[in-house]
N, C-alpha and C positions, 0 to 999 in steps of 0.2 A: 555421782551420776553425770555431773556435764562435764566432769575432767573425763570419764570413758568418752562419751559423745565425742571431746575435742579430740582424744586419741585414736576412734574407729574413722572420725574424717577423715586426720590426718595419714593414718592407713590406709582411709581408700586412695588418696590423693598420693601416696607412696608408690599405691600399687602399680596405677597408671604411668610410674615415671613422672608424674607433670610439677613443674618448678610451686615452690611455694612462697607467699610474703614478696610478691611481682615489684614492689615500692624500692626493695632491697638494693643495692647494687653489686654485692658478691654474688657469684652462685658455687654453692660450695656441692659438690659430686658426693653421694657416698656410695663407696664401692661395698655392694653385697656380695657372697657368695651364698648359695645352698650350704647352710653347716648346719643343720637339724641335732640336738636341741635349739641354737641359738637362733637361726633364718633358718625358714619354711617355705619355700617358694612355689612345691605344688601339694596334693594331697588333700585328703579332709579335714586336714591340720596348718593349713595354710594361711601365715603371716601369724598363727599361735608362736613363736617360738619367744626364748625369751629376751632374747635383741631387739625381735619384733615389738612387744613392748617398751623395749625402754628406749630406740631408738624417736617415737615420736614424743616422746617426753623431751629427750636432751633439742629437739628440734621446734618445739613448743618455748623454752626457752630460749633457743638461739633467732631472735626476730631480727635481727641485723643483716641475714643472710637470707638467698632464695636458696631453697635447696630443693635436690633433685637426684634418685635414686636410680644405681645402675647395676641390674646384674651382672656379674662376670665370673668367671672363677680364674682360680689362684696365681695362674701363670698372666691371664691379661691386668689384673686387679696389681701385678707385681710392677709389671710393665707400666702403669698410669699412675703408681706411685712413683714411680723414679724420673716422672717427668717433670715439670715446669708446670702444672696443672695444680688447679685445688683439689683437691681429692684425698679423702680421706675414707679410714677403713676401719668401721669399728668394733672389730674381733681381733684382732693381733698379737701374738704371741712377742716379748722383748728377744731381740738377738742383737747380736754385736755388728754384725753385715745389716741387718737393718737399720742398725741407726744411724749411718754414716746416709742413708737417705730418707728418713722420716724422721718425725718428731711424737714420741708417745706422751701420751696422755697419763694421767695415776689412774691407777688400774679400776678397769669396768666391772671385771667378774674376776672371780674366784672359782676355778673349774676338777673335777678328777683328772688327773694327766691321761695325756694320750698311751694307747696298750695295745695288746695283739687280740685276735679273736683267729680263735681254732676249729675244727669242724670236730663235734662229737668220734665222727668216726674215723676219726685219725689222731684221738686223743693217745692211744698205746703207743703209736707212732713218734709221738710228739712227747714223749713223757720224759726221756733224757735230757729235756729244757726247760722242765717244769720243776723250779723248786721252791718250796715253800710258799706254795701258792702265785709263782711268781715267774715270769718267763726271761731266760736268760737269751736275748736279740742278738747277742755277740757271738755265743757261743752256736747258734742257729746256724748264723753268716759265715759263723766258721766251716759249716758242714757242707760238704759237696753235695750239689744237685739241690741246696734250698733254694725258694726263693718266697718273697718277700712280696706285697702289695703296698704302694704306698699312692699319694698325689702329690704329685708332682711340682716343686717352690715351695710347697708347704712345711713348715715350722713344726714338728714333734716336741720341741724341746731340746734341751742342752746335750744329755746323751743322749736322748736314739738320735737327733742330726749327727752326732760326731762320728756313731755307728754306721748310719749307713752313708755319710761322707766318703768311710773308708771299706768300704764295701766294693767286692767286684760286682761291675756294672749288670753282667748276666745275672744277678743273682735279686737284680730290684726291678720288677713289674711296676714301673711310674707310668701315671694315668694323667692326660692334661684333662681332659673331658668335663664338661659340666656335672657329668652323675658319675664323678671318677669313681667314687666309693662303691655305688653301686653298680656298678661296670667291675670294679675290684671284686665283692663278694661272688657276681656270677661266675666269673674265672678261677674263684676260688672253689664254689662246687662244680664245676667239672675238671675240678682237678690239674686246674693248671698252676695253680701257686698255696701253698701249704698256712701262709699265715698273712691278716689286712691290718696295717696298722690302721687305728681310729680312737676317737673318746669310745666310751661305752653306751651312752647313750643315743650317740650319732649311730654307731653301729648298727644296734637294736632298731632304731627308725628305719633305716636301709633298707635293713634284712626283711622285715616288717614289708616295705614299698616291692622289693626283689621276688614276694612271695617265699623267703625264706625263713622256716618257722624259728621263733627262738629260742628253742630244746637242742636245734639241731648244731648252736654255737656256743662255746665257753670265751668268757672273755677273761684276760692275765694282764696284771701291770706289767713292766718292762723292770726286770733287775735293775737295782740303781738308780732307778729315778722318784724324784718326790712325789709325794701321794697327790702332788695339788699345783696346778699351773696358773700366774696370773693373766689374765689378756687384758690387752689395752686398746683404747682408740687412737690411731694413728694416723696421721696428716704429713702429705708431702713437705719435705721439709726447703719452704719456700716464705718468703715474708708472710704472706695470706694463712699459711698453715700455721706455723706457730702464734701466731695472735689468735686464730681457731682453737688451739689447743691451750693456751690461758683462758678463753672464754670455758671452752667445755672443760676442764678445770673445776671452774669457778661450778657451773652447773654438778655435774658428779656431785659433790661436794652437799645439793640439798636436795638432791633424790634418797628418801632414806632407802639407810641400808638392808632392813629388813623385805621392803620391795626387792631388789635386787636379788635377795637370798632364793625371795620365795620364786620369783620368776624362773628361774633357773631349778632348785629343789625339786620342783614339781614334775619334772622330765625322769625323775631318777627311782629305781626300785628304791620298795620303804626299807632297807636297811641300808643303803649307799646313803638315801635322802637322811636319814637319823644322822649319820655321822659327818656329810654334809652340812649339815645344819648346826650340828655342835664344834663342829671345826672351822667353819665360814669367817666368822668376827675376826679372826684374828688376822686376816689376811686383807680386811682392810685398813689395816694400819698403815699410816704413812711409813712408805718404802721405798729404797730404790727402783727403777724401772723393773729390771726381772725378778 
């Protein structure tokens, strides 16, 4: 009960923006985005997510630091990582381009990879891409007059980036917008873009907040890619950041694991959350970055 207490202070004192542990002499930025499961920023589900949780834990332990929360989304959160600032962001998918400017952390969460969501009524439509349960994003891109939703800097993972890297540019709807996704899905039912890429359960929230029911979408992994992405927290890669990222380290390390699972779990239909759950442990094993 007074470790909640310490976490719903620290929450509200999140909420506000306002520095914490004033005595400190860093102040260390953490760049939020809206990623629902993970950050809630509005809603009747607001600051539930499961970052939302475990961020005032890792920050509970970090007394060393003032710290002090900013939202932004993906494209400015990119931008203030590449700079000379402390800032650090902690949802981050490993890439090779990122790390040549940030320093990741061993992995926070253990998540379903990112996938496409379809509109029921253009499932017939859409069936030459669907194979064995599974959407083939290449062979999509291949096709005259698709196109794609995506946000904009953001990280899908190893193939769909390489895919829509090489992708013609008319054929990607990128969104820099704070509610890209759900800016995306609108433009998806009126019919201006055939498929959004998202997690599944980001989607579902969206769609959910967009007033769009969710009967009316099927969601498909992407051919090719692993069932399970890890994210990390990531810190400019500056003297300040990297001695950040040994500390939070060391932190990770005795938040147990089963918190973490269930924080996240609990976002998911019961049969994603069962195989979730059974498949979790092992992905926190000490690993390389991606």
């Amino acid at each position: 009960m007074a470790r909640r207490l310490v976490q719903l202070g620290l929450g509200a004192l999140l909420a506000c923006g306002w520095p914490l542990a004033a005595s400190a002499a860093d102040t260390l930025i953490w760049l939020l985005r809206d990623l629902p499961p993970l950050t809630i920023f509005e809603g009747p589900r607001k600051g539930q997510g499961a970052l939302d949780e475990l961020l005032p834990r890792l920050i509970e332990r970090l007394p060393e630091y003032r710290h002090q929360v900013l939202h932004v989304n993906r494209a400015r959160g990119t931008q203030m990582l590449r700079e000379s600032s402390f800032t650090c962001d902690p949802s981050l998918l490993w890439t090779p381009e990122r790390a040549t400017y940030v320093v990741f952390s061993r992995q926070a969460f253990a998540v379903p990879s990112n996938g496409v969501t379809i509109r029921r009524s253009q499932q017939e439509a859409m069936a030459p891409f669907i194979v064995d349960s599974q959407f083939d994003l290449q062979a999509f891109l291949d096709t005259p007059g698709a196109r794609v939703g995506a946000t904009a800097e953001r990280s899908y993972g190893p193939v769909i980036d390489e895919q829509l890297k090489h992708a013609d540019a008319h054929k990607l709807a990128l969104h820099y917008g704070n509610d890209a996704l759900g800016s995306l899905l609108q433009m998806q039912r009126l019919g201006r873009l055939e498929a959004v890429l998202g997690y599944s359960p980001e989607i579902r929230y969206h769609s959910l907040q967009q007033g769009i029911a969710a009967d009316d979408l099927h969601f498909y992994p992407i051919k090719g890619t692993a069932s399970y992405q890890r994210t990390h927290i990531a810190c400019s890669d500056t003297p300040q950041g990297r001695r950040a990222i040994e500390r939070i380290d060391q932190v990770l390390r005795d938040i147990p694991l089963e918190d973490v699972q269930q924080s996240y779990a609990k976002w998911l239909d019961p049969v994603m959350r069962e195989q979730y759950l059974r498949d979790n442990p092992q992905f926190f094993q000490d690993s390389p970055a991606p």
